[in-house]
matplotlib code that plots the C-alpha trace (Angstrom):
import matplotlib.pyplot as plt

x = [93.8, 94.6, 91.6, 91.1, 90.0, 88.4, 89.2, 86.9, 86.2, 83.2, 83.7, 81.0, 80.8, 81.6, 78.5, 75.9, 74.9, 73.9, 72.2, 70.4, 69.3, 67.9, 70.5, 71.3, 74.9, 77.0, 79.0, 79.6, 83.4, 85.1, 88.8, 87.9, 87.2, 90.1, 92.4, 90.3, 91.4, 95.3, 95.5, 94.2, 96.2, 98.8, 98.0, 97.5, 100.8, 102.7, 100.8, 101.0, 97.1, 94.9, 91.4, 88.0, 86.2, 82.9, 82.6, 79.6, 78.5, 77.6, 80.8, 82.8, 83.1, 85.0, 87.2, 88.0, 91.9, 91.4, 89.5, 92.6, 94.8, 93.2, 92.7, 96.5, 97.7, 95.8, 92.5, 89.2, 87.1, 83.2, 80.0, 78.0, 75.1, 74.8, 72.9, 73.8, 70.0, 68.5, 67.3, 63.6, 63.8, 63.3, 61.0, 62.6, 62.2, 64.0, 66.6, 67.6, 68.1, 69.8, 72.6, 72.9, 74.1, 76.4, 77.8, 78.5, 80.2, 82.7, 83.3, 84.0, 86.4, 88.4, 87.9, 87.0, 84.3, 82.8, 81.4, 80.7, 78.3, 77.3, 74.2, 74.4, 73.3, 73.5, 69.8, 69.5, 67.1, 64.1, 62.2, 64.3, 66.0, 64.8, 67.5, 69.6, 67.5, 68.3, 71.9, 72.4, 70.4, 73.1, 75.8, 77.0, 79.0, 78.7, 76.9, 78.3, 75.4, 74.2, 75.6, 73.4, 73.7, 70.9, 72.5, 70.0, 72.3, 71.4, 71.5, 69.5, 68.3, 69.5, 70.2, 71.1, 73.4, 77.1, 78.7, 79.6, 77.3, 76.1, 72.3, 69.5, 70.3, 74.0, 75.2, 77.7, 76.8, 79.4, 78.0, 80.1, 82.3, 80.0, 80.9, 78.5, 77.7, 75.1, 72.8, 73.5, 75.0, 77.1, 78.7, 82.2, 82.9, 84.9, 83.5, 81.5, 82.2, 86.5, 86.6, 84.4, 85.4, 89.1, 90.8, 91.3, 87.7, 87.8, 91.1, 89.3, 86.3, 88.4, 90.3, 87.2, 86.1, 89.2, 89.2, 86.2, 87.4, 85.5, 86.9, 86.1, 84.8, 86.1, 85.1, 85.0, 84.3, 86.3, 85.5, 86.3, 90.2, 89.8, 90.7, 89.7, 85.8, 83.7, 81.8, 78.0, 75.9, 73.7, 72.5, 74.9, 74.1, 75.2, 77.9, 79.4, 78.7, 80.2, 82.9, 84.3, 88.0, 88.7, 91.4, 92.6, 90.8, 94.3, 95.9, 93.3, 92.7, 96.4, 96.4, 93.7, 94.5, 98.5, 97.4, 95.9, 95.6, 94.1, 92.4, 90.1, 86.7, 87.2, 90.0, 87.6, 85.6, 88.6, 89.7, 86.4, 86.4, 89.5, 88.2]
y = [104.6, 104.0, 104.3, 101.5, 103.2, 100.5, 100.3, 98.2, 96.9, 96.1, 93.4, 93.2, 93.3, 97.1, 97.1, 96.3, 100.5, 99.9, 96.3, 97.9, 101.1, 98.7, 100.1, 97.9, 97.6, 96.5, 92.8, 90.4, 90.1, 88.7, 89.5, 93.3, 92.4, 90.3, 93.0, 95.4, 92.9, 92.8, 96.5, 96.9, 94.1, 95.5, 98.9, 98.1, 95.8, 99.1, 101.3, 98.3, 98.4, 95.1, 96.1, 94.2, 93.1, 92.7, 89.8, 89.4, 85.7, 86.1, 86.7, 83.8, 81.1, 83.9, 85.2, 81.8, 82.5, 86.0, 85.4, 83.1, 85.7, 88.4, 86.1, 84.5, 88.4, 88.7, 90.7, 89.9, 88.2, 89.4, 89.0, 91.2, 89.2, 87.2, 88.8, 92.1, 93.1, 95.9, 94.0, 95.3, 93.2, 90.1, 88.6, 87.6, 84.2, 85.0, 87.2, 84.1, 81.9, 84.6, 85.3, 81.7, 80.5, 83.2, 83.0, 78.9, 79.7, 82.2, 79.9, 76.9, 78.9, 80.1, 77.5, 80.5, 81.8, 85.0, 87.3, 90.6, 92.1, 95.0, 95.2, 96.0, 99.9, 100.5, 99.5, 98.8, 101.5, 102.0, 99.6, 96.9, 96.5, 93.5, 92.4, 92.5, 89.6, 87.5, 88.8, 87.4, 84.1, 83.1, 83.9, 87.1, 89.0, 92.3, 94.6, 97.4, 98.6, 101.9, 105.2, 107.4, 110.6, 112.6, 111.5, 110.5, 107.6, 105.7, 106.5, 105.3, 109.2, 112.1, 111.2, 108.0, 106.3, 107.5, 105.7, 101.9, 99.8, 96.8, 95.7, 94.1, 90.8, 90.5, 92.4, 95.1, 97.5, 99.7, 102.5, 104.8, 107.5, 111.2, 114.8, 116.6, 120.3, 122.5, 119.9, 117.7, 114.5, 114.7, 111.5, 111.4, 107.7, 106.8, 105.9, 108.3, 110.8, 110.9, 110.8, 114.3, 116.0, 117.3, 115.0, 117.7, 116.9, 113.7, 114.3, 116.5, 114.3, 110.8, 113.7, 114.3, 110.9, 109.9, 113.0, 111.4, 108.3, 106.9, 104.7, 106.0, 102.9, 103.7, 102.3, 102.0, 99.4, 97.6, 99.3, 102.4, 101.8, 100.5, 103.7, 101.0, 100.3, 99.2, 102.6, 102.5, 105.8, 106.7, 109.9, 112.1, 110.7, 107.6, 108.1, 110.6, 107.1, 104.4, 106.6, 109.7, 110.2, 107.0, 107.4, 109.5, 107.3, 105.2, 108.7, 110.4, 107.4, 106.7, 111.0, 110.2, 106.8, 107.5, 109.7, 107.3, 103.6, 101.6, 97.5, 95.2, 95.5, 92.3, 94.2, 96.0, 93.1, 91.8, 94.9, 95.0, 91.3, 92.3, 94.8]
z = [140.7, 137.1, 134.7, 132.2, 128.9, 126.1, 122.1, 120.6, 117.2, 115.4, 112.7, 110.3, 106.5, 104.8, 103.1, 106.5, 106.7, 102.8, 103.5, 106.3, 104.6, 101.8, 99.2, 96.2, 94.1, 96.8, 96.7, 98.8, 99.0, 102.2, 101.2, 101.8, 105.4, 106.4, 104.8, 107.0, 110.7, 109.1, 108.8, 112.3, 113.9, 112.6, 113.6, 117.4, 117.5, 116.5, 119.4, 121.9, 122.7, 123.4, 122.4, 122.3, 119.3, 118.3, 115.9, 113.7, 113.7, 109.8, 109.0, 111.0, 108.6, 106.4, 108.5, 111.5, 110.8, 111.3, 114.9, 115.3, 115.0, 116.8, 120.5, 119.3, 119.5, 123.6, 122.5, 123.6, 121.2, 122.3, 120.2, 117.6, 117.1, 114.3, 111.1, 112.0, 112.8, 115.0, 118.2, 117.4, 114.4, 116.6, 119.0, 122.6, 121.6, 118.0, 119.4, 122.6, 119.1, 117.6, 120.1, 121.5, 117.7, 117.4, 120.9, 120.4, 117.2, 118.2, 121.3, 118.7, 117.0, 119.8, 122.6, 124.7, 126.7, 125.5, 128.3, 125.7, 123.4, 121.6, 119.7, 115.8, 115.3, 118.6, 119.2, 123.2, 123.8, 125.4, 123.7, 123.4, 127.4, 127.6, 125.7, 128.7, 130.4, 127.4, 127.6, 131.3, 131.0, 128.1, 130.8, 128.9, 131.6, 130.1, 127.6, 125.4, 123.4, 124.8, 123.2, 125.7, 123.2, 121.0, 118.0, 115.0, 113.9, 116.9, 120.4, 124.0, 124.7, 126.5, 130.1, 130.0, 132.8, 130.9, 134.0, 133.7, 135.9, 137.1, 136.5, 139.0, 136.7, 137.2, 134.1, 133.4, 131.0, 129.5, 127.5, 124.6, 125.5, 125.5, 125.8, 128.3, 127.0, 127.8, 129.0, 125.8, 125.7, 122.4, 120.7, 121.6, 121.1, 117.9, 114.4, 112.3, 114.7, 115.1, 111.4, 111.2, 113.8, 115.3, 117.7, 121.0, 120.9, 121.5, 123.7, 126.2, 126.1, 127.4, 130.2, 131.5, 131.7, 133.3, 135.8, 137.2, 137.5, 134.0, 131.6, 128.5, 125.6, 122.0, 119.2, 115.0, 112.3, 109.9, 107.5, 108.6, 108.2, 104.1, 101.8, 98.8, 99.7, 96.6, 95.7, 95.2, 94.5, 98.1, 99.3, 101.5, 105.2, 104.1, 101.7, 105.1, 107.4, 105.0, 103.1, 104.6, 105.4, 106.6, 105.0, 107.6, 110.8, 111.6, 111.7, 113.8, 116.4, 117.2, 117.9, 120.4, 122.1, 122.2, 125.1, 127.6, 128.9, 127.0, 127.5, 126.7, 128.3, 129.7, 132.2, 133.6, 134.8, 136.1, 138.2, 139.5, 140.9, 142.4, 144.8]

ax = plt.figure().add_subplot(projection="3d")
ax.plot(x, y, z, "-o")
ax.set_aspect("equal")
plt.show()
């Protein structure tokens, strides 16, 4: 059976990994991230892949021609939340509010239902899975927040489920792509990680998945295709996560994807249903 991989895209302002690490100097300026969806449009038109992304609800009064374009070109249009804040940030109550605005908004905008979401900073973890309740009782269809790896960036723990399931309340969750290694379950996903390190890595990482029968979920930010970001002086875990080489992420991704199958998450869903 052919394996579904997933690309997705996280849309959110450059500066959020600044605005959440409480560093000052950065601007708001909107034109950076509409470039940012052009270059990628145009980037998956010219490698023929449909790919899911993850819209920040913040940013949708900015960018409405953009979303336009990206379900007018057949991607999925899913939701990041709205104020691009850690879910232990909110109470259940706050979080409901949170997502049900930002869900309404990007359906108002594209006259379509959104079924997806993925959780800004990756943090679904262990204190937060309640999340998932909230998820289904707003008729979400499927979850892509976990990346099940020991990184210190973000990460669910060691251990975690790395197979797409369904849960007790109805939803799918679709954790990130990981490389299994001595016991270690090592970020293999996209972003931060497929701009540091070579792409056989992430090659062998999507064969495996596939040789079990996994689809393997990709993903980056905007941000992380603009060689022109507005610089502001951080320390060097944050200047590697907002500025390194993505200069050279277009070049690396299209090595990696240009090797396998690649659709929206929404597919998936669909193939399931099927059977």
């Amino acid at each position: 059976m052919k394996i579904y991989n997933s690309l997705s895209i996280d849309v959110e302002e450059w500066y959020e990994p600044l605005k959440h690490r409480n560093i000052s100097g950065w601007k708001h300026d909107s034109d950076h991230l509409n470039k940012n969806i052009d270059v990628i449009l145009s980037f998956l038109s010219g490698i023929n892949i449909k790919a899911t992304f993850f819209i920040s609800g913040v940013t949708i009064n900015n960018i409405s021609s953009s979303i336009n374009r990206i379900a007018e070109e057949g991607h999925e249009i899913a939701s990041h939340g709205y104020n691009h804040k850690p879910i232990n940030y909110f109470s259940k109550k706050e979080f409901k509010e949170e997502i049900y605005k930002a869900k309404n908004q990007l359906e108002d905008v594209t006259s379509k239902k959104v079924i997806g979401f993925r959780a800004p900073f990756f943090s679904l973890n262990k204190d937060t899975v309640w999340a998932l309740d909230v998820l289904a009782e707003l008729g979400f269809i499927y979850d892509s927040s976990i990346n099940p790896t020991f990184s210190f960036f973000h990460g669910f723990g060691e251990k975690t489920q790395i197979k797409p399931h369904k849960l007790d309340n109805g939803l799918y969750e679709y954790p990130l792509c990981i490389y299994s290694f001595l016991g270690l379950q090592i970020p293999a996903s996209g972003g931060i990680y497929l701009r540091s390190l070579p792409t056989s890595y992430f090659i062998k990482a999507i064969e495996k998945y596939n040789k079990n029968g996994l689809p393997a979920i990709f993903y980056f930010h905007t941000r992380e295709v603009d060689k022109n970001l507005p610089r502001v002086n951080v320390n060097l875990l944050t200047w590697l996560i907002t500025y390194y080489n993505n200069s050279n992420m277009l070049n690396k991704l299209k090595k990696v994807v240009s090797k396998f199958d690649f659709h929206p998450i929404k597919d998936h869903i669909s193939k399931i249903n099927k059977h």
